[in-house]
C-alpha positions as CSV (number, residue, x, y, z in Angstrom):
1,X,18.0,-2.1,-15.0
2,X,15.6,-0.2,-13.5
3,X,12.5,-1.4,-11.8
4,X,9.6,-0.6,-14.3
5,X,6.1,1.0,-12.7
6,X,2.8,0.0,-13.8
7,X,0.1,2.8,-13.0
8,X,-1.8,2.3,-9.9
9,X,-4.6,4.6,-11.1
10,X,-6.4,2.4,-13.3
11,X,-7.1,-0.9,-11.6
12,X,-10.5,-2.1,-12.9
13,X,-12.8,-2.3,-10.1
14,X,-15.8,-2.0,-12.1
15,X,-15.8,-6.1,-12.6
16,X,-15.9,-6.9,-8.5
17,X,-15.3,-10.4,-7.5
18,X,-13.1,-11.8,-5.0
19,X,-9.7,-12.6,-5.8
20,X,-9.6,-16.8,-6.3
21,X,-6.4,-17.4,-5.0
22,X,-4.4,-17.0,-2.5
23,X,-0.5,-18.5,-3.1
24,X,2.4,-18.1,-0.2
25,X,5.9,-20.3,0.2
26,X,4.1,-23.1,2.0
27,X,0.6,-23.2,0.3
28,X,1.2,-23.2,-3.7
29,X,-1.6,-21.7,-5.6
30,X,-4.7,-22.4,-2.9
31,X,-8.3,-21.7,-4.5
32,X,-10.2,-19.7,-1.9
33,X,-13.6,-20.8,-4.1
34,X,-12.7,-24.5,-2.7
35,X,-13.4,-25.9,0.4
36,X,-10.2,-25.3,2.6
37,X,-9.6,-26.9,5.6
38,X,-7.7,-24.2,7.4
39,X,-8.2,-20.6,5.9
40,X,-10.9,-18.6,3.7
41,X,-11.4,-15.1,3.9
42,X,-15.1,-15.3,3.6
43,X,-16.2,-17.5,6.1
44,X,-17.8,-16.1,9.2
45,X,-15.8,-18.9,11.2
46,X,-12.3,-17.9,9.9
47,X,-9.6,-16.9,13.0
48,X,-7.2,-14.4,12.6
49,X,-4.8,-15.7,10.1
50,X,-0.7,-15.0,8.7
51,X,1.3,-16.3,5.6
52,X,4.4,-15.0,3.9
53,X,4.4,-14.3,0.4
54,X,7.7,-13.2,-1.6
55,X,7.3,-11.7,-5.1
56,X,10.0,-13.0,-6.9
57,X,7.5,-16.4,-6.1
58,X,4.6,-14.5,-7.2
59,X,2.9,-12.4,-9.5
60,X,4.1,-8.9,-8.2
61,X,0.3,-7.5,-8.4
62,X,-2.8,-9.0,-7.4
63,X,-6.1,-8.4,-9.3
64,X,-8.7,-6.2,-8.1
65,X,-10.5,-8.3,-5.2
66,X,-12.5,-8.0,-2.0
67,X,-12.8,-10.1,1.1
68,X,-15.1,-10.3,4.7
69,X,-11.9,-10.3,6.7
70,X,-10.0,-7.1,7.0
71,X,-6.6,-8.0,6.1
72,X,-2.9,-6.0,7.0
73,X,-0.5,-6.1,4.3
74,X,2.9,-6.1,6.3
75,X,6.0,-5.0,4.3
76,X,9.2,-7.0,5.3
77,X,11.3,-6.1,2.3
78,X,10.5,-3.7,0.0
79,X,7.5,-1.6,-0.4
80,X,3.6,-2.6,-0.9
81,X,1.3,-0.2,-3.3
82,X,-2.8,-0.6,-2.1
83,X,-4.9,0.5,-4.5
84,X,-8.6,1.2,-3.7
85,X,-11.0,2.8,-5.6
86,X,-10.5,6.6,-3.6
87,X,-7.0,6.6,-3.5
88,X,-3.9,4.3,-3.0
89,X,-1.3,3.7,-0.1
90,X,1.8,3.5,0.0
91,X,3.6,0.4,2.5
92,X,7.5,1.2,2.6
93,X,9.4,-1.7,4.7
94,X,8.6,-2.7,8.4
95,X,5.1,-0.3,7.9
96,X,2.2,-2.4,7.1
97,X,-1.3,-1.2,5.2
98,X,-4.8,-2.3,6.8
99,X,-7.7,-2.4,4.5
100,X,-11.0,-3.0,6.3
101,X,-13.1,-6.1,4.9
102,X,-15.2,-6.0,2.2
103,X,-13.5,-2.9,0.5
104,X,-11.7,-3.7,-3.3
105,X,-8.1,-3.4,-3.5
106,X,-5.4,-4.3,-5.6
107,X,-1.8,-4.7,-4.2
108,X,1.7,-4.3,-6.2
109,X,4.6,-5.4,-4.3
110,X,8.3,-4.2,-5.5
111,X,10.7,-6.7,-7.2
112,X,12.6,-7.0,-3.9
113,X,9.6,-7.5,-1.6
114,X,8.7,-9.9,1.3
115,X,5.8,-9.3,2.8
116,X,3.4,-11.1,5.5
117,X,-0.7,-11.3,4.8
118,X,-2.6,-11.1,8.4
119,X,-6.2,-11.8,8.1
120,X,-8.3,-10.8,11.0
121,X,-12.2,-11.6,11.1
122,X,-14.5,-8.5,10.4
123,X,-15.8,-8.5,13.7
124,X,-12.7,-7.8,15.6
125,X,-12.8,-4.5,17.7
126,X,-10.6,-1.2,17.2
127,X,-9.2,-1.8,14.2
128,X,-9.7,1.3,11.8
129,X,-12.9,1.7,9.4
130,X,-10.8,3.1,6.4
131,X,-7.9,1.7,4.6
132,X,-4.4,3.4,6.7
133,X,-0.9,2.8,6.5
134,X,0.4,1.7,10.0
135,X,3.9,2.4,11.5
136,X,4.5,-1.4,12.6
137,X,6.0,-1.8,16.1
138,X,8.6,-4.3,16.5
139,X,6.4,-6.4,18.9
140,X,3.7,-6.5,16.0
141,X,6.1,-7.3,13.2
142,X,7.1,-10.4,15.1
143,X,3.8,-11.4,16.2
144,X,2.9,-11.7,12.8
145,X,5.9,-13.1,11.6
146,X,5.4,-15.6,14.2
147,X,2.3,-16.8,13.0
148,X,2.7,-16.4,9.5
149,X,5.7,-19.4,10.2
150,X,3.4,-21.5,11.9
151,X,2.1,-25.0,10.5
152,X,-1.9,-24.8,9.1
153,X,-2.8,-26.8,11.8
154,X,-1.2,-25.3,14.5
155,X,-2.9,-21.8,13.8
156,X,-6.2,-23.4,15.0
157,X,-4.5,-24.6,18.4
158,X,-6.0,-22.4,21.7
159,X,-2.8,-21.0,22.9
160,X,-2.0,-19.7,19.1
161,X,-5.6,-17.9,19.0
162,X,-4.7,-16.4,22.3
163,X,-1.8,-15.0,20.6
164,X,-3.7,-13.5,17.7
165,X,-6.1,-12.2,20.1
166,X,-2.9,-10.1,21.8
167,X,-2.1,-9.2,17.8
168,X,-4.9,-7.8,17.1
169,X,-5.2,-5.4,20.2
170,X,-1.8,-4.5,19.8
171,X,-2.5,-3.6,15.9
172,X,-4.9,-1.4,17.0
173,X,-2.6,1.0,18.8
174,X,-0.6,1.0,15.6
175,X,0.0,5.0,14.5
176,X,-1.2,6.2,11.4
177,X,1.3,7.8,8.6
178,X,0.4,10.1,6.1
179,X,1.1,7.8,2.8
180,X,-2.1,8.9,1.2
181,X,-2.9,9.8,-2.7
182,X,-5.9,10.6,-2.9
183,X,-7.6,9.3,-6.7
184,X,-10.7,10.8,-8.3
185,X,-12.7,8.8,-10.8
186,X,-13.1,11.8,-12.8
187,X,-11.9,11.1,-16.7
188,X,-9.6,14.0,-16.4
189,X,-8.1,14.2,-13.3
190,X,-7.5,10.5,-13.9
191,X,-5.7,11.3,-17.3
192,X,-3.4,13.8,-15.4
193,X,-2.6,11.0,-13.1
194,X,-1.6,8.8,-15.4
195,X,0.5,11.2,-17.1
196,X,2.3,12.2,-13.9
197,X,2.5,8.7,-13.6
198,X,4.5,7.9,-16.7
199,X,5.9,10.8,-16.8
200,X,6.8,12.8,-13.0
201,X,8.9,14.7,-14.0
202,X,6.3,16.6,-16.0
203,X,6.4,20.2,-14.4
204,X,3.2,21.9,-16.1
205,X,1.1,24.0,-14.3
206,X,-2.5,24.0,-13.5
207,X,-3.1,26.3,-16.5
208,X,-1.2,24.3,-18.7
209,X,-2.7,21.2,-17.8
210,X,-5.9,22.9,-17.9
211,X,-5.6,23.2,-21.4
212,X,-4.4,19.5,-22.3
213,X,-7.1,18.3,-20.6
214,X,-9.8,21.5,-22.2
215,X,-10.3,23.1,-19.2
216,X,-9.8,26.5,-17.5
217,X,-7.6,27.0,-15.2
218,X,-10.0,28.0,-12.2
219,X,-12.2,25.2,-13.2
220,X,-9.5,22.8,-13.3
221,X,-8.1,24.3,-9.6
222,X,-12.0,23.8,-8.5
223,X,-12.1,20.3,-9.5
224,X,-8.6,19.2,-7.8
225,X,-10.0,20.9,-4.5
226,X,-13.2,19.4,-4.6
227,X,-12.4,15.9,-5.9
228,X,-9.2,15.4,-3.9
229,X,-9.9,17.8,-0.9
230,X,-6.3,19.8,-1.3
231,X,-4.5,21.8,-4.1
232,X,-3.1,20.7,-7.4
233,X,0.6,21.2,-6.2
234,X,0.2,20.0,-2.9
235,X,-1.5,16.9,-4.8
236,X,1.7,16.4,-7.2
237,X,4.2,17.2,-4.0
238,X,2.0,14.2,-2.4
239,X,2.5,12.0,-5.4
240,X,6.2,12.5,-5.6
241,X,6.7,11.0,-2.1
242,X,4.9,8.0,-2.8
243,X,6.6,7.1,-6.2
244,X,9.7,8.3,-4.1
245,X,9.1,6.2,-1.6
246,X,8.4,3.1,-4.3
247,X,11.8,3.8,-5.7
248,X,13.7,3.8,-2.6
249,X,12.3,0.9,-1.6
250,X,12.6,-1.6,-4.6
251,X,16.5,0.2,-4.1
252,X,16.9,2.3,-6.4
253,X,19.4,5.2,-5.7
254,X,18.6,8.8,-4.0
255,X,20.3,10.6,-6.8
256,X,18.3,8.1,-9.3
257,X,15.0,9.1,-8.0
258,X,15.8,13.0,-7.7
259,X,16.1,12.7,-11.4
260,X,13.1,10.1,-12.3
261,X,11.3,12.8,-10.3
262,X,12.8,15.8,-12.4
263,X,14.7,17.4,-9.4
264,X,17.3,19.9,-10.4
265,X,19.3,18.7,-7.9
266,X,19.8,15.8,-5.3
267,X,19.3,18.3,-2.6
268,X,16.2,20.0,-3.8
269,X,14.9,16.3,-3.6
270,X,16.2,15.6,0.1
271,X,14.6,18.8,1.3
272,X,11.6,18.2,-0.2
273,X,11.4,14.4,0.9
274,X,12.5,16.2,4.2
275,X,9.6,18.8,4.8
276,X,6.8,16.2,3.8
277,X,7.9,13.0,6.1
278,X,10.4,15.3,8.8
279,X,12.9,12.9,7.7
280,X,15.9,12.4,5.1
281,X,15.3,9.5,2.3
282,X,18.5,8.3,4.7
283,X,17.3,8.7,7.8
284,X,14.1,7.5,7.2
285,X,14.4,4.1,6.1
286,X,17.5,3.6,8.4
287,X,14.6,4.2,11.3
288,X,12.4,1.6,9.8
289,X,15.0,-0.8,9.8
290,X,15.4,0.1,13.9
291,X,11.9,0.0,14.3
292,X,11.7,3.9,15.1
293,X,8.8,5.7,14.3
């Protein structure tokens, strides 16, 4: 069976509180709204934090929700889906997405995922402003990983803040990749997402969707360009790698995703996978499992 794909478009953010719990292997089902003895996002005193979460132990999305501390979703296994209010990211394995503190998100993790949470306080310098996807080194993989294994207790210790402290510089060298989609709040650019969404193989032009959504063509070209800052196809093209990327990482075949994507052929898919990311769908994850960039 395939893996089925809720729409990352329509989170509500409109209803902003923070997200109440936070639930990993080792701490079932945690309140953050209770007093905790070793980790809450929203306490100015909080040190930089790691836990593991696996989705087939979890709900596979978390609510819309905000935080003080900026927090790195890591993807282990899998792919990671950040949704923000401007736009969403897309986290395939060993790349990690940081979202800055107090901005709302919502994250959907594949079927297959395993993924590490870093929490870093909101003062910490040279991390980015914006929300990025971040080509993980090997060195920062297992820096997290290393503290996401660690005892509650033992992440307060001196010599484990020390390391966190080398973490979190090291993070900040971290390259940026392009695994952007842009999202307007506009009704009907929305719609057209969602209909790409469900459907992306859906090949209409901008003149056809112009007049599903009773517009004109240059006025719906206008909007695109102004709202999302480049051109309807480059938009779709930009859309296809990230549910590309989703697919290929929950493991779903090359040939499978060419056709979900409404490629006439395998090929046409692989060259345009390889003119967006310089990579093959082949080569590219084998380099994230070697830690290439």
């Amino acid at each position: 069976m395939q893996p089925a794909y809720a729409s990352p478009f329509t989170p509500n953010f409109e209803i902003m509180t923070n997200y109440p719990y936070i639930q990993s292997k080792r701490y079932p089902m945690h309140r953050l709204d209770d007093p905790a003895p070793f980790f809450n996002p929203d306490i100015d005193s909080q040190w930089t934090y790691a836990m593991r979460v696996h989705a087939d132990e979890n709900d596979q999305e978390s609510p819309p929700h905000r935080h003080a501390m900026g927090q790195l979703v890591l993807s282990l296994q899998g792919g990671v889906t950040c949704s923000v209010p401007q736009g969403l990211w897309m986290v395939p394995p060993q790349c990690g997405v940081w979202i800055p503190g107090g901005v709302p998100h919502s994250n959907r993790v594949t079927q297959n995922g395993r993924v590490c949470f870093l929490f870093v306080p909101p003062d910490a310098a040279g991390l980015p402003g914006q929300c990025c996807t971040l080509a993980i080194s090997p060195l920062v993989r297992e820096l997290v990983a290393y503290l996401a294994d660690l005892a509650p207790e033992e992440t307060a210790t001196a010599p484990h803040r020390k390391l966190a402290e080398v973490l979190v510089e090291q993070l900040a060298r971290m390259p940026a990749e392009q695994l952007h989609l842009p999202i307007s709040q506009h009704p009907r650019l929305r719609e057209i997402a969602d209909a790409l969404h469900d459907d992306p193989a859906d090949r209409s032009t901008v003149a056809q969707w112009g007049r599903r959504v009773a517009m004109s063509e240059r006025t719906l070209a206008r909007l695109v360009q102004q709202e999302l800052g480049m051109s309807f196809g480059r938009w779709r093209q930009q859309m296809h790698i990230i549910q590309a990327l989703q697919r290929l990482s929950a493991g779903v075949s090359v040939q499978r995703t060419a056709e979900d994507l409404g490629y006439e052929s395998v090929s046409a898919f692989i060259t345009m996978f390889r003119k967006t990311l310089g990579k093959t769908p082949a080569r590219y994850f084998a380099d994230k499992a070697d830690g290439v960039n």
